[in-house]
Structure formats: C-alpha cells, structure tokens
PAZAPA-4460 file (N, C-alpha, C; in steps of 0.05 Angstrom, whole numbers, plus 32768, in hexadecimal, padded with zeros to 4 digits):
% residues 149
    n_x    n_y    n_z   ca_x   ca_y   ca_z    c_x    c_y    c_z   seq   type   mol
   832A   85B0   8169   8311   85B9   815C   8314   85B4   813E     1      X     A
   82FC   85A8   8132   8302   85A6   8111   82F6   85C0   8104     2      X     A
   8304   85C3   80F2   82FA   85DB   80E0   82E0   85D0   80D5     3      X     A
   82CB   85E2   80D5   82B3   85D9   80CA   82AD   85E9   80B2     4      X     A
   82C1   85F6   80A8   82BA   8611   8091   82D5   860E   807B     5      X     A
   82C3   860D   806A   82DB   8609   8044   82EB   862B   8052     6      X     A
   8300   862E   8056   8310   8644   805B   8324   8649   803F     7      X     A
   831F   8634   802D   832A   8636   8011   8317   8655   8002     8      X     A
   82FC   8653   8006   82EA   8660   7FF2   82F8   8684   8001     9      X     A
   8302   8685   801F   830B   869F   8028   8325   8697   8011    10      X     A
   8336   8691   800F   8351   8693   7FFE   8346   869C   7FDA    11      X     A
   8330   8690   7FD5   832B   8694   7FBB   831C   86B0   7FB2    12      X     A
   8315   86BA   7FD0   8303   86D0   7FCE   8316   86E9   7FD0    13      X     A
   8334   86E6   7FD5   8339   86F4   7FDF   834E   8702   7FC7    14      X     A
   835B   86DE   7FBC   8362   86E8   7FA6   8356   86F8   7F92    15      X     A
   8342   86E9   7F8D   8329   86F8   7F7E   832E   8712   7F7B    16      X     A
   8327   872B   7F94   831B   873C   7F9C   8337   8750   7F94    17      X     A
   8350   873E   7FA3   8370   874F   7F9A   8369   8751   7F7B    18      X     A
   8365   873D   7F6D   8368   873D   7F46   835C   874D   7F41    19      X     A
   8343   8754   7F50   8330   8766   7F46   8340   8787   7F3F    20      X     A
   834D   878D   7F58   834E   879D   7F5A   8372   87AC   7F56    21      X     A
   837C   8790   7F43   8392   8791   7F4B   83A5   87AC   7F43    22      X     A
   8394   87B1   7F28   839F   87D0   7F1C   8399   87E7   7F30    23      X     A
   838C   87EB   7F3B   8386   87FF   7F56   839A   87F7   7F6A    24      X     A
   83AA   87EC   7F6F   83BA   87EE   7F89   83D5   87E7   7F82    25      X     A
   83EB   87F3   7F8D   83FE   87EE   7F8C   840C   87CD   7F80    26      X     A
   8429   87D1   7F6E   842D   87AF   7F70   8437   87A2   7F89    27      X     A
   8440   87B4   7F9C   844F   87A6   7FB7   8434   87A1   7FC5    28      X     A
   841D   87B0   7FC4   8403   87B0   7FD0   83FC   878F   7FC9    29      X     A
   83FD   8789   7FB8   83EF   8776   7FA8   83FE   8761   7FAE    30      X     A
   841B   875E   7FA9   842B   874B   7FB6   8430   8740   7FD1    31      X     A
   8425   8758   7FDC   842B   874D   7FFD   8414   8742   8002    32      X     A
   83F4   8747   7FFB   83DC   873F   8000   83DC   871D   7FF9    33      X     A
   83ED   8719   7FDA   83F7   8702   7FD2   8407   86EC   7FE1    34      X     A
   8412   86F8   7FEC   8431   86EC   8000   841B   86E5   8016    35      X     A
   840F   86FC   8028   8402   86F9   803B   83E8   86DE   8042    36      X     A
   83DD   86DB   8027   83CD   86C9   8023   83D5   86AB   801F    37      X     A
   83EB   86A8   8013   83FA   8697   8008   8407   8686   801D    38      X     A
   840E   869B   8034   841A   8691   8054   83F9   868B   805D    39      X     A
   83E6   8691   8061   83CD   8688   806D   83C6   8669   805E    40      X     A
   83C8   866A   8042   83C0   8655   803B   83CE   8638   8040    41      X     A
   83EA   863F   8043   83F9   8629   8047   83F7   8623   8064    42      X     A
   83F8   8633   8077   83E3   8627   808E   83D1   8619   808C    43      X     A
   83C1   861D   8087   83A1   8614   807F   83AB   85F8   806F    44      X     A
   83BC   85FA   8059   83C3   85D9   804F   83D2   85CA   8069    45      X     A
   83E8   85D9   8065   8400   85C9   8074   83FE   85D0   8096    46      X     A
   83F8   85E6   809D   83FE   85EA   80BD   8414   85EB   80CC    47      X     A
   8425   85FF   80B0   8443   8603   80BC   843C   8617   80C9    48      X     A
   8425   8627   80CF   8432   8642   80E0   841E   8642   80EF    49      X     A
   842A   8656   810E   8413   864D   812B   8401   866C   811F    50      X     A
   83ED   8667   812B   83D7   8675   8133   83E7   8697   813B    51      X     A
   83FF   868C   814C   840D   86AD   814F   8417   86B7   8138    52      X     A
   8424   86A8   8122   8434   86AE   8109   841C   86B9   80FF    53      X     A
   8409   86B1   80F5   83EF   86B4   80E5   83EF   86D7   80F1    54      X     A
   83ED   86DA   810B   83E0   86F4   811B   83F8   8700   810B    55      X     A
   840F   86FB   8112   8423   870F   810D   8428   8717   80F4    56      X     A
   841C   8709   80DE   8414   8710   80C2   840E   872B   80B7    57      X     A
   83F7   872E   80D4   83E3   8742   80CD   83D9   8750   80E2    58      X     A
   83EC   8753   80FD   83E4   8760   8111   83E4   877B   810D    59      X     A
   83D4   8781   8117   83C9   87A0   8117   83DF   87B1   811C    60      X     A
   83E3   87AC   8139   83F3   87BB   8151   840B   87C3   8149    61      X     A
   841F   87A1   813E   842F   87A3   8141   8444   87AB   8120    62      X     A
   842F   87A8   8111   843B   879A   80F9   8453   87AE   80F1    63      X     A
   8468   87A3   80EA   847C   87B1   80E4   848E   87B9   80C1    64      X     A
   846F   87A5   80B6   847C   87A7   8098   846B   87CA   808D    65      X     A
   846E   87D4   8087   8464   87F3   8081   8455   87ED   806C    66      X     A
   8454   87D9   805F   843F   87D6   8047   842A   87C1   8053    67      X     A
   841F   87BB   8074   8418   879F   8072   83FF   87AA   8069    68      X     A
   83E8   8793   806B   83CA   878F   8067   83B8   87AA   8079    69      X     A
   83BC   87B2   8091   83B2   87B9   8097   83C0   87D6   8092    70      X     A
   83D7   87DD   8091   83DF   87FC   8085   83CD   8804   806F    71      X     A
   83CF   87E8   805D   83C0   87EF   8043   83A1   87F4   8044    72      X     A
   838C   87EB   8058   837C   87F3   805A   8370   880A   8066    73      X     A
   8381   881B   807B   8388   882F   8092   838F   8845   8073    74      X     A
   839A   8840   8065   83A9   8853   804E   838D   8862   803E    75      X     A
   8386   8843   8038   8377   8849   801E   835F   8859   802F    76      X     A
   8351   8858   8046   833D   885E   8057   8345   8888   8059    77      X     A
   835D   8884   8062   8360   88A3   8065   8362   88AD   803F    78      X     A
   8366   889E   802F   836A   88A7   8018   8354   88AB   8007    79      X     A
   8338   88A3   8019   831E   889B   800C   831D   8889   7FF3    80      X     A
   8328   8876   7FF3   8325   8861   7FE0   830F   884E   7FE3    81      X     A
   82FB   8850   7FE1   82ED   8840   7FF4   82E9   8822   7FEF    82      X     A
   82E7   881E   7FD4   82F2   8800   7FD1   8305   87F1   7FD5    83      X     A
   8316   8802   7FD6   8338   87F0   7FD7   8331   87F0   7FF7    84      X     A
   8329   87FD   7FFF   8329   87FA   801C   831D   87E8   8029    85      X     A
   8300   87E3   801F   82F9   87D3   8025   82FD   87BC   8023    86      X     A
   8313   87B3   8003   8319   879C   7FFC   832F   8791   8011    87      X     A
   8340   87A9   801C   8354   879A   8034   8344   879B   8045    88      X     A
   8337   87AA   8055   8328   87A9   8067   831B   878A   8075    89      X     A
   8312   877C   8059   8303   8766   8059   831D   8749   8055    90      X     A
   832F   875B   8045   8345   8743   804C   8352   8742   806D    91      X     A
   8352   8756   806D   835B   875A   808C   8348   8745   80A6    92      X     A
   832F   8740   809F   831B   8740   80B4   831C   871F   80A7    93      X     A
   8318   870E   808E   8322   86FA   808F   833B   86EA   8091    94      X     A
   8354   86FB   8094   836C   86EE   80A3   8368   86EB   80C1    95      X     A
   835D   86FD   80C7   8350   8704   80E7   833B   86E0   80EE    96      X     A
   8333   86DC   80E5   831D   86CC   80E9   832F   86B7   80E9    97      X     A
   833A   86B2   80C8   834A   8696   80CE   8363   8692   80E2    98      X     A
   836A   86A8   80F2   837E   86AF   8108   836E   86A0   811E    99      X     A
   834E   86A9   811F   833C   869F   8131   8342   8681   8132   100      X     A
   8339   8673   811B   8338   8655   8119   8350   864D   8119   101      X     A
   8365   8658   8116   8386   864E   811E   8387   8651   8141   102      X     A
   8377   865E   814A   8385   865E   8163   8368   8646   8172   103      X     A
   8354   864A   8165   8346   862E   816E   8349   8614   8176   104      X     A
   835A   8613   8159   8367   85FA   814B   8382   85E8   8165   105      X     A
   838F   8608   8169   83A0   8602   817D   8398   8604   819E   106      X     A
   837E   85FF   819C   836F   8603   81B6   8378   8615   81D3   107      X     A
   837E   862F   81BC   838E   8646   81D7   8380   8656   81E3   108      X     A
   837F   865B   81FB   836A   8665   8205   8368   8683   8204   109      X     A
   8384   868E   8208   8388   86A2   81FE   8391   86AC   81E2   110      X     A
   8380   86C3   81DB   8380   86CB   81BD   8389   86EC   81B9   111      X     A
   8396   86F3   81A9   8397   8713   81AD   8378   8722   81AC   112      X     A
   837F   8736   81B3   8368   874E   81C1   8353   8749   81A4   113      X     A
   835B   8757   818A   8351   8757   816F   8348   873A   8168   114      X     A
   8348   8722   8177   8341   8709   816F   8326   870A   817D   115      X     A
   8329   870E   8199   830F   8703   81AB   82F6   870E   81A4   116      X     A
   82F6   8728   818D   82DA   8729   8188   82D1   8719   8173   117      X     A
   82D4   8709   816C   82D1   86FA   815D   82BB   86E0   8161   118      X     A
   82A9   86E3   8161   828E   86C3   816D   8293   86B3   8159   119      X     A
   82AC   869C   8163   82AE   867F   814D   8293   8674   8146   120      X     A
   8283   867A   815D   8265   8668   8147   8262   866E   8137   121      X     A
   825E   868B   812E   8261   869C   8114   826E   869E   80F8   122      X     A
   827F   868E   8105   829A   8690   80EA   8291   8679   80D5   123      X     A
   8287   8668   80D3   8277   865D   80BE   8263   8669   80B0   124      X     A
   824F   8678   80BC   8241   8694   80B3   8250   86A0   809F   125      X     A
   826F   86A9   80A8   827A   86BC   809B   8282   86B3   807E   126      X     A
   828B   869B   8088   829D   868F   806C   8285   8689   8057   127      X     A
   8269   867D   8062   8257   867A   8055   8251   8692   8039   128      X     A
   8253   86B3   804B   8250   86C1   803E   8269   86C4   8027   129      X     A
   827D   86C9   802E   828E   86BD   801F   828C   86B0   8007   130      X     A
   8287   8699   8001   827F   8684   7FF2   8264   8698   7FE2   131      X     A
   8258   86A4   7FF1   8241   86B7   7FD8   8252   86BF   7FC5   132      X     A
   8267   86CF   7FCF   827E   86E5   7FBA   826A   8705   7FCA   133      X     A
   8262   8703   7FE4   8252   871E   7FF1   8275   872D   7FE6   134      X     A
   8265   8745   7FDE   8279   8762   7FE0   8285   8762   7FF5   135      X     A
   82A1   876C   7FFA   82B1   8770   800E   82A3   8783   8019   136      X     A
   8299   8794   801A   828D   87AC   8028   826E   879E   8037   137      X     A
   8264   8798   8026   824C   877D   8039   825B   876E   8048   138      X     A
   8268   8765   803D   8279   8740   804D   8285   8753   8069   139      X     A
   828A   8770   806A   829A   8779   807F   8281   877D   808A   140      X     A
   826C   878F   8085   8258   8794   809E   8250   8781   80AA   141      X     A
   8248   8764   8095   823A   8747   80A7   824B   873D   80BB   142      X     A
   826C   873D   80B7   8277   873E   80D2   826F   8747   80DD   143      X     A
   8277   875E   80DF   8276   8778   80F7   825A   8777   8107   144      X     A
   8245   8773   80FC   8229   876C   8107   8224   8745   8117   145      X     A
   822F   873E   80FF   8226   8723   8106   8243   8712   8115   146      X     A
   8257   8714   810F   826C   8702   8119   8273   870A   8126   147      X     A
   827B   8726   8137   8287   8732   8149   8275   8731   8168   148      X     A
   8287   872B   8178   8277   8732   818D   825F   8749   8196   149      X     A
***
C-alpha cells in the first residue's frame, strides 16, 4: 500500500506542540517524547523499524519505561493538567495511527487490539487536520468521532 498522506506535517506538529509546552513538563518528559519521535521519523525516512518496534514504542499495555508517552498522559489526566494532557494524549493517538500505516505498509493482517479501531480511510482526514495546526484537544475529538471505528 502507498502512503497517500505527508506524515512529515504529524512529526512537525508534534514537535511543535512539545516546544510549546516545553517549560510545563518535565526535561526527561520532553526528551523521551523527542527520542520517541525521532525513532518514528526515521522509520518513515529509512524503514529500519517493523510496525511491532513502532507499537512497542508506545504500547499501552505493556510499556515498561515508567516515563513512557502514555504514563505521561495517564499522569497529567489524574493531575488535571488539562493541556499537557491533551498535548500527549494527541501525541499518543498520532504514533497510534502511524503504527496503523506501518502495519498496512507491511500488509499484516493482524494488528494489536488498540490498532483495529482505527478506519485507514480516515487517516488522511486526520493528517489533513493536522496540516491546519487543529488544537490537540480538537485534533483528539475529530479522531475519536471521525477516524475511529
């Protein structure tokens, strides 16, 4: 399957959104979101890592680093932060997507549980919004409504 969506403008939005906010969150917060992105993008150039490495980045379930992406959004949520929250929240849900198109890409039929709600027609929609600069807190509901099963 060819990618039909600039998945660059998710990497630029994302940085973006970390700079914004970068005095609000921790420096290990900030570095790993950095690191984390930095391994997505060089996929996306190069295609050193499978579709499972990508998941294992940022799996929910399993993740074993105590600072990952999704601790930090789970944190800030019970902490009422509501921006920072949303700002991982929304990074969270575009590593998710491009996990989607990595496992497309590798035409696998099976996907983890947290992937399959995901409607690939959609995901050009998404990135589209994207490319506006929509608020992470918008950019998360138009998923949740429009890209999700």
């Amino acid at each position: 399957m060819s990618m039909e969506y600039d998945v660059n403008s998710a990497f630029l939005y994302i940085k973006r959104i970390m700079e914004k906010h970068k005095k609000e969150i921790e420096e290990h917060q900030y570095q790993h979101g950095i690191y984390v992105t930095e391994q997505f993008y060089n996929w996306y150039c190069h295609g050193l890592l499978s579709a499972d490495d990508l998941y294992t980045l940022i799996d929910c379930h399993d993740n074993s680093e105590p600072g990952g992406i999704f601790r930090f959004a789970e944190s800030c949520e019970m902490e009422m932060c509501e921006d920072i929250h949303y700002m991982w929240e929304i990074i969270l849900t575009i590593f998710m997507v491009i996990v989607c198109i990595a496992y497309q890409k590798e035409n696998r039929k099976y996907v983890p549980q947290d992937i399959e709600a995901i409607n690939p027609v959609r995901i050009s929609d998404f990135f589209r919004q994207i490319e506006l600069g929509t608020d992470p807190k918008e950019l998360l509901q138009y998923f949740e409504k429009e890209v999700c099963y």
